[in-house]
C-alpha positions in Angstrom: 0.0 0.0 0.0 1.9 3.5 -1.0 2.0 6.1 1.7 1.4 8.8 -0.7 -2.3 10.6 -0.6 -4.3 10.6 -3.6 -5.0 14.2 -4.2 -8.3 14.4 -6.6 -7.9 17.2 -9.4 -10.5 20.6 -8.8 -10.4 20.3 -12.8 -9.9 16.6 -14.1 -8.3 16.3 -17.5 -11.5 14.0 -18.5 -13.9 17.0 -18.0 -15.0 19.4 -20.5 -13.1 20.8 -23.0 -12.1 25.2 -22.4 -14.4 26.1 -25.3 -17.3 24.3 -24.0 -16.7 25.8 -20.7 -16.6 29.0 -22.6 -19.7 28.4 -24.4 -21.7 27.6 -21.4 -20.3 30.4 -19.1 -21.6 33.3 -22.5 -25.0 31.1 -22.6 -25.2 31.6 -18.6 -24.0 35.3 -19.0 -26.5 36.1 -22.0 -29.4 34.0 -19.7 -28.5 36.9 -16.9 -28.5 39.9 -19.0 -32.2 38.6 -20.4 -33.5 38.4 -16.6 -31.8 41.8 -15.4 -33.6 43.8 -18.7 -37.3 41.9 -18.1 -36.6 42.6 -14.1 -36.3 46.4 -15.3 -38.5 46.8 -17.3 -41.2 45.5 -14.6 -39.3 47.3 -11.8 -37.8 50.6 -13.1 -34.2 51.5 -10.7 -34.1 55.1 -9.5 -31.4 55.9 -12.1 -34.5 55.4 -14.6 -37.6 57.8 -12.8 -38.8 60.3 -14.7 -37.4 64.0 -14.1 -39.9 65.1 -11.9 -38.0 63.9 -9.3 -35.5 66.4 -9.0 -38.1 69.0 -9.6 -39.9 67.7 -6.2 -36.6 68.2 -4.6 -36.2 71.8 -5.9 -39.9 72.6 -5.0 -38.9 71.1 -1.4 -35.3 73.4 -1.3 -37.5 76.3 -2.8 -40.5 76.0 0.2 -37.3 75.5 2.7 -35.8 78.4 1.8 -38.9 80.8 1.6 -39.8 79.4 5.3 -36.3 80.6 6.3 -36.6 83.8 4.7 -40.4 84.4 6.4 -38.6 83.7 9.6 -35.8 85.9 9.3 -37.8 88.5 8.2 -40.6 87.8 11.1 -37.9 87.9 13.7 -36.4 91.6 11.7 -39.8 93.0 12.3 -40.3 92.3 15.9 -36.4 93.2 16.7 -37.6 96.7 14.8 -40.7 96.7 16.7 -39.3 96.7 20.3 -36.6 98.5 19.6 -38.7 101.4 18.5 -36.7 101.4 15.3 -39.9 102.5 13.2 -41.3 105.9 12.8 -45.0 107.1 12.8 -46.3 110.6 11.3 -49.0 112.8 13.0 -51.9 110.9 11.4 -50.7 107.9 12.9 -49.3 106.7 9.6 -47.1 103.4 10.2 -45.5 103.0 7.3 -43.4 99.9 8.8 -46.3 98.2 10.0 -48.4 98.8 6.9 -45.7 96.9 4.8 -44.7 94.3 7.0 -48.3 93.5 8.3 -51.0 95.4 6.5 -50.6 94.7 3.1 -49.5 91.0 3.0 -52.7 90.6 4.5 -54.6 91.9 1.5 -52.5 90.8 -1.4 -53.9 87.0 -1.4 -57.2 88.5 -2.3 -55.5 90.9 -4.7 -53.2 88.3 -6.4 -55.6 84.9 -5.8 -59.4 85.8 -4.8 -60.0 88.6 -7.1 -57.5 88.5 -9.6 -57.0 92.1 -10.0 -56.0 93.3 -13.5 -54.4 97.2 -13.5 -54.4 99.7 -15.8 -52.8 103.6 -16.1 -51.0 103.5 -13.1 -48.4 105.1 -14.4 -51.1 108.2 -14.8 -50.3 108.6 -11.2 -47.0 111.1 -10.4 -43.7 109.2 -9.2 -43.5 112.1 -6.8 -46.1 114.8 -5.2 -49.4 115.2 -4.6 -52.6 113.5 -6.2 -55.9 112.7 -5.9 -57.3 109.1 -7.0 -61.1 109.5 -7.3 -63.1 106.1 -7.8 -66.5 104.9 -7.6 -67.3 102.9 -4.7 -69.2 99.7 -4.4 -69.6 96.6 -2.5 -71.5 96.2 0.5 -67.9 96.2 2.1 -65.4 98.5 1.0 -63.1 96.1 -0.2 -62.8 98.3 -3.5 -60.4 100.7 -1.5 -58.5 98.0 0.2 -57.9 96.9 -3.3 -57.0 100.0 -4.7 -54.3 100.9 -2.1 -52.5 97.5 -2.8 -52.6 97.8 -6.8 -51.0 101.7 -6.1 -48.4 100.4 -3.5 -47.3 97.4 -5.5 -47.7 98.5 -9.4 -46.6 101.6 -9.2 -42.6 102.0 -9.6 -42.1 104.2 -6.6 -44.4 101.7 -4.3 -46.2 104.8 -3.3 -48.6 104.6 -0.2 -52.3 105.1 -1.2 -53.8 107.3 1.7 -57.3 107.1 1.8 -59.6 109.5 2.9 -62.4 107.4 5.1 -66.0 108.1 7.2 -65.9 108.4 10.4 -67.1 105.2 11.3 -64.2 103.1 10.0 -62.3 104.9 13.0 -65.0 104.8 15.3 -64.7 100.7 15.2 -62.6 98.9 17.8 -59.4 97.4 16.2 -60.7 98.5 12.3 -59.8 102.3 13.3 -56.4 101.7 14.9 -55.7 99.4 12.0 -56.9 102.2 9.6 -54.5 105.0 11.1 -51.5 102.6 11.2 -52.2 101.9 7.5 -52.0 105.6 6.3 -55.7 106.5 6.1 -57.8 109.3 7.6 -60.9 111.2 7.9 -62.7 112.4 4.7 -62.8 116.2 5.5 -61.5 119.3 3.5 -58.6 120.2 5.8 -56.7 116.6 6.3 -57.3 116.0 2.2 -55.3 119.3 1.8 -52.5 118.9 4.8 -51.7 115.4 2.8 -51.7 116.7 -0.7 -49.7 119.7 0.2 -47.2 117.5 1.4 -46.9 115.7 -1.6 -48.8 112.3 -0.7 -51.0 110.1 -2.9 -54.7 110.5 -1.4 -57.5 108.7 -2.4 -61.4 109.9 -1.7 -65.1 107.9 -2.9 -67.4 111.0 -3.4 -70.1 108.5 -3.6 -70.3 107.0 0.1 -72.2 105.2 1.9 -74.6 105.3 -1.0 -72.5 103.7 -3.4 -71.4 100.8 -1.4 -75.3 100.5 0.1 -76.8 100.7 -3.2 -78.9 98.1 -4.4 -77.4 95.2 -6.8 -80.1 96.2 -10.0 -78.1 99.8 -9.5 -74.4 98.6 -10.1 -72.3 100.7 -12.0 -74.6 103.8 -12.1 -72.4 106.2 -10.1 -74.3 107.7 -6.9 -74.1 111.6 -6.7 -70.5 113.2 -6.3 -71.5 116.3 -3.0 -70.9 119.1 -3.3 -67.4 118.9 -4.6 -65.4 119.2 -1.5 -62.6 116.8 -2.9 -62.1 119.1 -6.1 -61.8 122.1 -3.9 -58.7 120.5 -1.6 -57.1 119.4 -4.7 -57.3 123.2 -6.1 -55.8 124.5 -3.3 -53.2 121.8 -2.5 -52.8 122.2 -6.9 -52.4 118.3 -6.8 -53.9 116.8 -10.4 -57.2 114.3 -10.2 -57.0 110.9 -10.8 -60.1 109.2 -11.9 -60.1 105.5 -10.9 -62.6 103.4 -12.5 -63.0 99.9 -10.5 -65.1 96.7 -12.1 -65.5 93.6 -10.1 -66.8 95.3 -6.9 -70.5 94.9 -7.4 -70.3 91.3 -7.5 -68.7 90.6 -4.0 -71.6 91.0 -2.2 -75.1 90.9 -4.6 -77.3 93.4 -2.2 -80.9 92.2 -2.5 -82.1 93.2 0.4 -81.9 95.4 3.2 -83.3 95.6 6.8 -83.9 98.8 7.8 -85.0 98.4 11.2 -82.2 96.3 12.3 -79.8 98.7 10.8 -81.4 101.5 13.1 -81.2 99.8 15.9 -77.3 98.8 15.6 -76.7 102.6 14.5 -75.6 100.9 10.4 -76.1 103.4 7.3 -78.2 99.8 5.8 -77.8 95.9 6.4 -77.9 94.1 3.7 -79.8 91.1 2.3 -77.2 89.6 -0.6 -78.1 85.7 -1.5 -75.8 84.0 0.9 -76.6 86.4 4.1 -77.6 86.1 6.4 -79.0 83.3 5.5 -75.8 80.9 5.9 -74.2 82.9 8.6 -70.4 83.7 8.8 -70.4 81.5 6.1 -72.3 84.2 3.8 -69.7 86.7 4.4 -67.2 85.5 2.3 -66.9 87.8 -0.6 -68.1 85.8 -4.1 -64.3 85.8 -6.2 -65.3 88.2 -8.8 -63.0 89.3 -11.7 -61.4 92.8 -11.3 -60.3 95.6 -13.1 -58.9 98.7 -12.1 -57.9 101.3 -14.2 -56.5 105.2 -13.4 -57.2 107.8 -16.3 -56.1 110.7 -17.5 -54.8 113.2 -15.0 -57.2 116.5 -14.8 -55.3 119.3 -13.7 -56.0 121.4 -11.3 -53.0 124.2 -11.2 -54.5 126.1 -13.7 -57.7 127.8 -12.2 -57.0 131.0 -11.0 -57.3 132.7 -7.6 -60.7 132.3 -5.9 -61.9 129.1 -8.4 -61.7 126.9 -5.6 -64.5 129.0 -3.7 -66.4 129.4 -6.7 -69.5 127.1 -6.8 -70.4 126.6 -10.5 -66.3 125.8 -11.2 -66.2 122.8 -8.5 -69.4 121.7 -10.2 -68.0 121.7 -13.4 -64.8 119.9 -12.2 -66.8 117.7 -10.2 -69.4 116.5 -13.3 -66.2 116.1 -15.3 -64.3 113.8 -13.0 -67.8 111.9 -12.6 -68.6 111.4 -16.2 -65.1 110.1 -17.1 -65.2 107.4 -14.7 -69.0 106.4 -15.2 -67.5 106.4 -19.1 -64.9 104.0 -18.3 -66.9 101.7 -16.7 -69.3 101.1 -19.2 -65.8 100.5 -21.5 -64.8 98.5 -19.4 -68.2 96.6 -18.9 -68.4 96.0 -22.3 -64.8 94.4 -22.6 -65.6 91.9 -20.1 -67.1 88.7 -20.6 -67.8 86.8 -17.9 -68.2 88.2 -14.2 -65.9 85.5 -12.5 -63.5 84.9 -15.3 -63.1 88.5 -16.8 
């Protein structure tokens, strides 16, 4: 018997030949590449997703970054706020607050709710006085909410629209404060004049209470224009009119109706019947998204009058009728340009 141990060959000379180990290992390797193609094409890698993806991850980055920038900016205003670092004129005039607070509470339902389209604005001065003049409509004034957004952000020197209001706005608790800290104030002869003369935008709704009150089979006729107080401040300020026509501020609230008595008793110039309220409560309060258009004409100058026209009775009338027929003019141009209420 030999001592020797039989070692047993890994690869026995009596096994297959090299090119029929090479012909099964390219038939094995040709099997896989048919499996890994079918398993893609049933199960798509991520190397294969559509674009998309990397846009969701830009729209995530993009959000991230916009929250950091609201929070910087958030923490900015209240470091500015208690340090005082913020200044207020004698109307009470905020212009800090009114940026940073005021209007990007109002530009969602500028920009989203009522899709406000703007027109002539560059018919109002980059600097000095002016008057805006606009009909008013409603229920709510929203149109001069509107109106002070569309000046402040589509005009190129952002000016502030200063609006000259009744004196209930100020008489409410929290609306009046508000009010001042925007820039408004009372609609009388000698606060109209103090801002033109100091070269601010000011902006004034001869028609009232009884254009926003008036019924919804009345929209778009303009209410009478007073006695002309408005074209007498701008004469002696010498700040140009700006007639401001407005479309898409009947619609908000349809008035139907109104309840007198009830309107007495809480001390209101009318409370209205529209055909959500009050019959669905709170919920009838929401404004219907109507299609706006604003558009600011033609200056009409008011430099050019001589001494004393501002006291004269039949010149404000004239002025006044003027400034009244161009903007009832310009809304039924712009009424007939539209064609839908809600889609322009």
């Amino acid at each position: 018997m030999s001592d020797v141990a039989k070692v047993i060959p890994l690869r026995p000379h009596g096994g297959r030949s090299d090119s029929a180990r090479t012909r099964t290992r390219e038939s094995v390797t040709g099997t896989e590449r048919m499996v890994r193609e079918q398993s893609e094409r049933r199960h798509p890698s991520s190397s294969s997703l559509p674009p998309h993806t990397s846009a969701e991850g830009s729209f995530i980055d993009s959000a991230r970054s916009s929250l950091v920038d609201q929070i910087a900016s958030a923490a900015e205003f209240l470091r500015r706020r208690v340090a005082g670092d913020y200044e207020v004129d004698e109307f009470g005039f905020d212009p800090h607050f009114a940026d940073n607070i005021v209007m990007p509470m109002l530009r969602p339902l500028f920009e989203k709710w009522f899709r406000v389209e703007v027109s002539g604005i560059e018919n109002i001065p980059l600097t000095g006085g002016a008057l805006v003049v606009a009909n008013h409509a409603g229920v709510i004034p929203l149109d001069g909410l509107m109106t002070s957004v569309a000046v402040h952000d589509h005009h190129p020197a952002h000016r502030p629209l200063r609006m000259l209001a009744a004196d209930m706005a100020f008489e409410m608790p929290v609306v009046g404060g508000l009010a001042r800290k925007a820039g408004h104030t009372l609609a009388c002869n000698p606060d109209a004049e103090r801002l033109l003369s100091e070269g601010e935008v000011a902006a004034v709704f001869p028609e009232g209470f009884k254009g926003i009150g008036k019924p919804f089979s009345e929209r778009y006729k303009l209410q009478r224009f007073g006695r002309g107080g408005f074209v007498s401040a701008a004469m002696r300020s010498g700040a140009p009119i700006i007639p401001c026509s407005i479309v898409g501020s009947e619609e908000i609230y349809p008035k139907i109706g109104d309840l007198t008595t009830l309107a007495r008793v809480l001390g209101l110039p009318y409370f209205p019947v529209t055909p959500l309220f009050p019959h669905l409560g709170p919920l009838g309060l929401v404004p219907l998204p109507s299609k706006w258009h604003i558009e600011f004409g033609t200056p009409i100058v008011t430099d050019t009058y001589g001494p004393g026209a501002e006291e004269d009775p039949m010149v404000l009338f004239e002025v006044t009728d003027h400034v009244r027929e161009t903007i009832q003019q310009t809304l039924y141009r712009l009424l007939a340009k539209r064609r839908n209420i809600f889609l322009g």
